[in-house]
N, C-alpha and C positions, 0 to 999 in steps of 0.2 A: 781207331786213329792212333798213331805215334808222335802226336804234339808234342807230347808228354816226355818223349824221349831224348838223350841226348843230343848234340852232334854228332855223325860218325866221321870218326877221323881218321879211318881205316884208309889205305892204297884206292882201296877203292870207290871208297866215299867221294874221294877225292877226284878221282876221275869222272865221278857222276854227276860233279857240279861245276868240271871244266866242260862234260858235254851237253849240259844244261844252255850255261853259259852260250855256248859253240852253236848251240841253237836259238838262242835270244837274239845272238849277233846277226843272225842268218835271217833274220823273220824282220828283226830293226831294220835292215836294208833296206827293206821292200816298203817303208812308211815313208811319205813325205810329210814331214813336220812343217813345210809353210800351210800347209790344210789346218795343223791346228787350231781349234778358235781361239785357246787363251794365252798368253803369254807363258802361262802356268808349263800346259805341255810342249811348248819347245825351249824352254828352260831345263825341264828336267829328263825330258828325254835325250840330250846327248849325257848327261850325266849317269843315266842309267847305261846309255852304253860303253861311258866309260868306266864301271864299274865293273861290266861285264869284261871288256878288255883286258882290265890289269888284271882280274882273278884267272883268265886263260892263260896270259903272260906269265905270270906269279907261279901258276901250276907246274906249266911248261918247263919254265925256267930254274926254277931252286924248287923242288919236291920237299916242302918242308916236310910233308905228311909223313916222312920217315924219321923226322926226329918230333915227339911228344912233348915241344917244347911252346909257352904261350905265356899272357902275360898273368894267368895264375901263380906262374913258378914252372919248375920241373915238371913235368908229367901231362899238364892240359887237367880236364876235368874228368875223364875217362881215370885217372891215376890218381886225381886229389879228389875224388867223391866226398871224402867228409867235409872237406871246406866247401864244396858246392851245395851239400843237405847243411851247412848251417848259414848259410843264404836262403834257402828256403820255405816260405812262411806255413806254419803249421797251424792254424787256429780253427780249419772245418773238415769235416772228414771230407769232403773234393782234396782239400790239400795232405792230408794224408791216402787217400787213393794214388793220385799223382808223384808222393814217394815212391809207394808202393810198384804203380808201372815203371817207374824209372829204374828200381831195382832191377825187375824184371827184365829190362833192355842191357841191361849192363855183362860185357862179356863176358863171359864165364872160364 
């Protein structure tokens, strides 16, 4: 599993989750939400797709994923790793496994 791993915030990354998105939208189409039974799901299903909407648009439109810029500060968490391991809770070795894999993800 790569739970445990970052974000990737590579060009790439980013493309895989406008065509994630691109295929959520595509599939939401095909539902009619008045079959829902509870209020619950046609409440939050156009919400979901408009979630999905803006991240396509957003992509589309201003490519941030070429500046590594977030409300960390400069760089995203890929660039400030040490402030994201002292978020981190270290108290059972699961949670230091979990450092551990994360290193392991981290670009080299």
């Amino acid at each position: 599993s790569t739970g445990y791993c970052l974000q990737d915030v590579s060009a790439t990354g980013y493309l895989n989750r406008k065509k994630h998105s691109e295929e959520m939208l595509e599939k939401m189409a095909k539902v009619d939400f008045t079959l829902f039974g509870s209020d619950d799901g046609r409440t939050y299903a156009p919400l979901f797709i408009q979630m999905h909407r803006e991240l396509v648009q957003s992509i589309s439109k201003c490519p941030l994923y070429y500046m590594p810029i977030n409300a960390m500060g400069t760089g995203g968490v890929l660039y400030s790793f040490i402030e994201t391991v002292e978020w981190m809770p270290f108290e059972n070795a699961e949670d230091y496994n979990c450092y551990l894999n994360r290193l392991k993800c981290m670009p080299i």
